[in-house]
N, CA, C and O atoms as a GROMACS GRO file, in nm:
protein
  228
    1UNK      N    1   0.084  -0.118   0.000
    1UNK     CA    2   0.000   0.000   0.000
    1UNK      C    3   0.088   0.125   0.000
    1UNK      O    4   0.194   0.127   0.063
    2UNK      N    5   0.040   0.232  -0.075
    2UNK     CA    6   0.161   0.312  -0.130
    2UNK      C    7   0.070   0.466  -0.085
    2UNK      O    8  -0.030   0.502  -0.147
    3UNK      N    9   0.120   0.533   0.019
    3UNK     CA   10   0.024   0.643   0.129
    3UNK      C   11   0.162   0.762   0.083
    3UNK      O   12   0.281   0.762   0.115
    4UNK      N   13   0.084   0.850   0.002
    4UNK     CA   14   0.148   0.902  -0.046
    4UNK      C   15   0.101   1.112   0.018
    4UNK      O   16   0.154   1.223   0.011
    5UNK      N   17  -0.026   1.049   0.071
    5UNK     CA   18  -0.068   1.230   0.168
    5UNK      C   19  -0.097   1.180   0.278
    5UNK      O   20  -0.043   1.075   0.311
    6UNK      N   21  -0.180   1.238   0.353
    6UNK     CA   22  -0.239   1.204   0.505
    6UNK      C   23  -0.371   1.169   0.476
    6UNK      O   24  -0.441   1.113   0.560
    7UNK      N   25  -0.418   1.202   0.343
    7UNK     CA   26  -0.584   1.187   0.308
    7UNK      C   27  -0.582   1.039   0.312
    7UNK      O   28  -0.680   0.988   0.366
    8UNK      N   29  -0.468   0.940   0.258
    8UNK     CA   30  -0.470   0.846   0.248
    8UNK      C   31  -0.478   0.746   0.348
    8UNK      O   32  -0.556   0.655   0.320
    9UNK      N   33  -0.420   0.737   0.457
    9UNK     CA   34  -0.454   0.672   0.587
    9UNK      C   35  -0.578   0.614   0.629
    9UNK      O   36  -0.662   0.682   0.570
   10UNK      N   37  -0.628   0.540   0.686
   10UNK     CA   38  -0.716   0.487   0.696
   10UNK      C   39  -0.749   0.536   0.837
   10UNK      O   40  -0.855   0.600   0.832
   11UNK      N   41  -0.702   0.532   0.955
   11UNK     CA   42  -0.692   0.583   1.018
   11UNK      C   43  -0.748   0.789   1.055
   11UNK      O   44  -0.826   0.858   1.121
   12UNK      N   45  -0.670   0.793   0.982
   12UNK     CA   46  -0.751   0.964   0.959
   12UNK      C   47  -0.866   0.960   0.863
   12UNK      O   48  -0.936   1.060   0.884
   13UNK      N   49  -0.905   0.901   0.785
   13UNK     CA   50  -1.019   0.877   0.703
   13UNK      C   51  -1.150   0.816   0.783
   13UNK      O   52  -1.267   0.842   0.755
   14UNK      N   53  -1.095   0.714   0.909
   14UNK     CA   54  -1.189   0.715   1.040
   14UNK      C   55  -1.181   0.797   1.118
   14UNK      O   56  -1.267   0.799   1.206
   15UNK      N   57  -1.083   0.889   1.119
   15UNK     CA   58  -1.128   0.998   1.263
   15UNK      C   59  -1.192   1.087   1.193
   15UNK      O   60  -1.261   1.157   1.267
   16UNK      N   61  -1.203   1.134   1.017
   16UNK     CA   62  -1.249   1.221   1.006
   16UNK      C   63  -1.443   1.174   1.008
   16UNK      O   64  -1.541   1.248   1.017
   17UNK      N   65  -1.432   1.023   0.996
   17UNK     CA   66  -1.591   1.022   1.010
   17UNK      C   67  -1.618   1.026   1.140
   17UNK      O   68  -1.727   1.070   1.175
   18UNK      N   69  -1.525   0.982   1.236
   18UNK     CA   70  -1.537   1.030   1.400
   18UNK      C   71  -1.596   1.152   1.431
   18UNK      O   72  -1.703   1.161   1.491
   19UNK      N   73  -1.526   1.253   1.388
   19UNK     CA   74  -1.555   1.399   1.388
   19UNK      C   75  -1.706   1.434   1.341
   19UNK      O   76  -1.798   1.488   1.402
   20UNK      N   77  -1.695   1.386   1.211
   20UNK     CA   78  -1.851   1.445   1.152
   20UNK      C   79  -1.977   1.330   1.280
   20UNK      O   80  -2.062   1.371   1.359
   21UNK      N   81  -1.959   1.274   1.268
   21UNK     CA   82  -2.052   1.198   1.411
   21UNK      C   83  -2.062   1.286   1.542
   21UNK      O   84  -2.163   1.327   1.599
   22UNK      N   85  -1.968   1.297   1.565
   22UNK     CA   86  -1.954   1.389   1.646
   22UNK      C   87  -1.995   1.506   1.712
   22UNK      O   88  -2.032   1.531   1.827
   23UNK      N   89  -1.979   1.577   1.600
   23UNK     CA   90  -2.068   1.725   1.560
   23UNK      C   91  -2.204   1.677   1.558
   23UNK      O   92  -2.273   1.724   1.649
   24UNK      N   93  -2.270   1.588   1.471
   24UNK     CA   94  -2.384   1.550   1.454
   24UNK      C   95  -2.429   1.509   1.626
   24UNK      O   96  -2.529   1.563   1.674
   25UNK      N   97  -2.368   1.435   1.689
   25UNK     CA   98  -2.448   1.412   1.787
   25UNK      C   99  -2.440   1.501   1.906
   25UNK      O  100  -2.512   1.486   2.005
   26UNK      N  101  -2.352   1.592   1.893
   26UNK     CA  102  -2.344   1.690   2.042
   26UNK      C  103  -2.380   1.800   1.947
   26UNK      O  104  -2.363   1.904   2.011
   27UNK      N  105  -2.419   1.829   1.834
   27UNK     CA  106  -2.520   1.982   1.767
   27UNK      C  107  -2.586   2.009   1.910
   27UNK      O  108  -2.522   2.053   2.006
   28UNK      N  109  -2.718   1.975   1.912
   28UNK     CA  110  -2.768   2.046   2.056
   28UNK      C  111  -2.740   2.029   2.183
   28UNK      O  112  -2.830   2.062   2.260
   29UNK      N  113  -2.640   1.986   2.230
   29UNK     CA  114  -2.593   1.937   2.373
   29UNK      C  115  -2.592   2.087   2.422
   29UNK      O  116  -2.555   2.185   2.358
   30UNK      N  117  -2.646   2.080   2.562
   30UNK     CA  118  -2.644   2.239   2.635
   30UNK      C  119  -2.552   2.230   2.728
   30UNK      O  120  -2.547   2.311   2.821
   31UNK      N  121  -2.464   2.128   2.714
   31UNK     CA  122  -2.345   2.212   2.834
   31UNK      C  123  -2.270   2.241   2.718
   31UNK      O  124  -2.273   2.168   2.619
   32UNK      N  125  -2.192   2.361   2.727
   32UNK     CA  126  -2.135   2.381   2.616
   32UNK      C  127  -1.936   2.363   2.641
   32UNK      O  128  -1.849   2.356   2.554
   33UNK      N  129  -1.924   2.361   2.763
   33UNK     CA  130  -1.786   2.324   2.763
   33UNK      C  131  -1.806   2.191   2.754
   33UNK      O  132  -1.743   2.136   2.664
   34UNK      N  133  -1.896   2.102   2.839
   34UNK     CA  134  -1.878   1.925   2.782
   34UNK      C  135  -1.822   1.907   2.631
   34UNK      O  136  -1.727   1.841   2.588
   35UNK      N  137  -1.942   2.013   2.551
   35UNK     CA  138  -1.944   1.969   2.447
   35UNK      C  139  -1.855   1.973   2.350
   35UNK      O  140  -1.826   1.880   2.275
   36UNK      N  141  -1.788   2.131   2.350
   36UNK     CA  142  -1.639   2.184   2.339
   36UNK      C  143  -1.507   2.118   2.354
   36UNK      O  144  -1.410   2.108   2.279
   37UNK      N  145  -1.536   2.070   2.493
   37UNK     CA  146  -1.404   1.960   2.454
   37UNK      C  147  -1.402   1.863   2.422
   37UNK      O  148  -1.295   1.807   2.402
   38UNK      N  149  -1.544   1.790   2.399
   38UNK     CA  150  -1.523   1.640   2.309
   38UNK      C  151  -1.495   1.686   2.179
   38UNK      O  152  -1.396   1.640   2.123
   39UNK      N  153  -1.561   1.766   2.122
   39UNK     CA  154  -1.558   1.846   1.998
   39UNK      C  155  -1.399   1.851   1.956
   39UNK      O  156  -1.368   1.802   1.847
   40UNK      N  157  -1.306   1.904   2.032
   40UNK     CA  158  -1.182   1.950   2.045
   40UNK      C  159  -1.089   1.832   2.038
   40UNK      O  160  -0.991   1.833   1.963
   41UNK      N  161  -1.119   1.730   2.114
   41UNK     CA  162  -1.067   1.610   2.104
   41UNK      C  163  -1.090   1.506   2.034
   41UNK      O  164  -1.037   1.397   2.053
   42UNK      N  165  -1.195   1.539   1.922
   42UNK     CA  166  -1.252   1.424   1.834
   42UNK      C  167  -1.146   1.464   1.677
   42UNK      O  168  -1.082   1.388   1.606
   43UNK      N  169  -1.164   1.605   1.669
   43UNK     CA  170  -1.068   1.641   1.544
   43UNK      C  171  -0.895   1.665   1.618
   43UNK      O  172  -0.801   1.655   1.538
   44UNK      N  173  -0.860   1.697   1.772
   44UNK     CA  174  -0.744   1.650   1.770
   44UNK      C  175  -0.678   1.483   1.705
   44UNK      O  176  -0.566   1.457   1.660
   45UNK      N  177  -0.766   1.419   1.718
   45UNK     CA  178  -0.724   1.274   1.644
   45UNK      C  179  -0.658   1.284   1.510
   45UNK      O  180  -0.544   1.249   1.477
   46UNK      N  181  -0.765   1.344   1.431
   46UNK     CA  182  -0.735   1.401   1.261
   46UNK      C  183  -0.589   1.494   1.304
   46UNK      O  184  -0.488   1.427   1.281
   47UNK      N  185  -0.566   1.602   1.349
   47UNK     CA  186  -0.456   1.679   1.378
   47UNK      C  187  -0.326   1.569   1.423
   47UNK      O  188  -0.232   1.551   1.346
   48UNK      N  189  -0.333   1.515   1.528
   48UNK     CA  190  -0.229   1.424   1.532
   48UNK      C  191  -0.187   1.349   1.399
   48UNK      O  192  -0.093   1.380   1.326
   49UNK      N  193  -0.257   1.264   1.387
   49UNK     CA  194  -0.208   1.198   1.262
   49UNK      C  195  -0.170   1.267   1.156
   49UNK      O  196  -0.076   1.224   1.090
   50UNK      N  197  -0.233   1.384   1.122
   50UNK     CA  198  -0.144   1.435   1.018
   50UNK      C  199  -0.011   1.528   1.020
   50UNK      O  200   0.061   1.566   0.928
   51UNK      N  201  -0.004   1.550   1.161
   51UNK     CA  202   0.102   1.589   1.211
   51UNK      C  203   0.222   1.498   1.238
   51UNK      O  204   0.333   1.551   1.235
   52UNK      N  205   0.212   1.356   1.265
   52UNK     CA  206   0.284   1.275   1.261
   52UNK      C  207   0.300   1.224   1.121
   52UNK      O  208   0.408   1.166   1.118
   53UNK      N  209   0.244   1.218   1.006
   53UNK     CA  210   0.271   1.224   0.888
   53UNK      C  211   0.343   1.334   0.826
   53UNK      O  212   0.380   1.298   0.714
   54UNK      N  213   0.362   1.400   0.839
   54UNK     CA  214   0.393   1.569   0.788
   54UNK      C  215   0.573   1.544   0.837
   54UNK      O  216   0.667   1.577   0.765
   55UNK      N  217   0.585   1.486   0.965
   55UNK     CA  218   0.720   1.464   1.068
   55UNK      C  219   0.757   1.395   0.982
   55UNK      O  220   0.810   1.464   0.895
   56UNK      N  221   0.757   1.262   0.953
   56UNK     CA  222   0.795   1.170   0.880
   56UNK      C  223   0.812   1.162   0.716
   56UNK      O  224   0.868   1.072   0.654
   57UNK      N  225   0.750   1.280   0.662
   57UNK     CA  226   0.867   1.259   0.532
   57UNK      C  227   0.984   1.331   0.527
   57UNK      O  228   1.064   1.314   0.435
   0.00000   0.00000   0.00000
């Protein structure tokens, strides 16, 4: 298998559907810092990985 961006990963291609779930299910949540930092920590996943890809070429 020949991963030639970060789009390619499989891994970030599941956190990015992580994320959109995400959003979708805390849209109306009323605590808003709960919601903020799951929010924050669902696309840190996507950020890591492509940050550890980015290191490595």
């Amino acid at each position: 298998m020949n991963i030639n961006k970060f789009e390619d990963i499989i891994s970030w291609q599941k956190s990015k559907v992580l994320v959109l779930f995400t959003y979708k299910l805390f849209e109306y949540h009323k605590d808003f810092g709960f919601r903020n930092q799951i929010l924050r920590t669902s696309v840190s996943v996507m950020n890591n990985i492509t940050e550890g890809f980015i290191k490595n070429l």
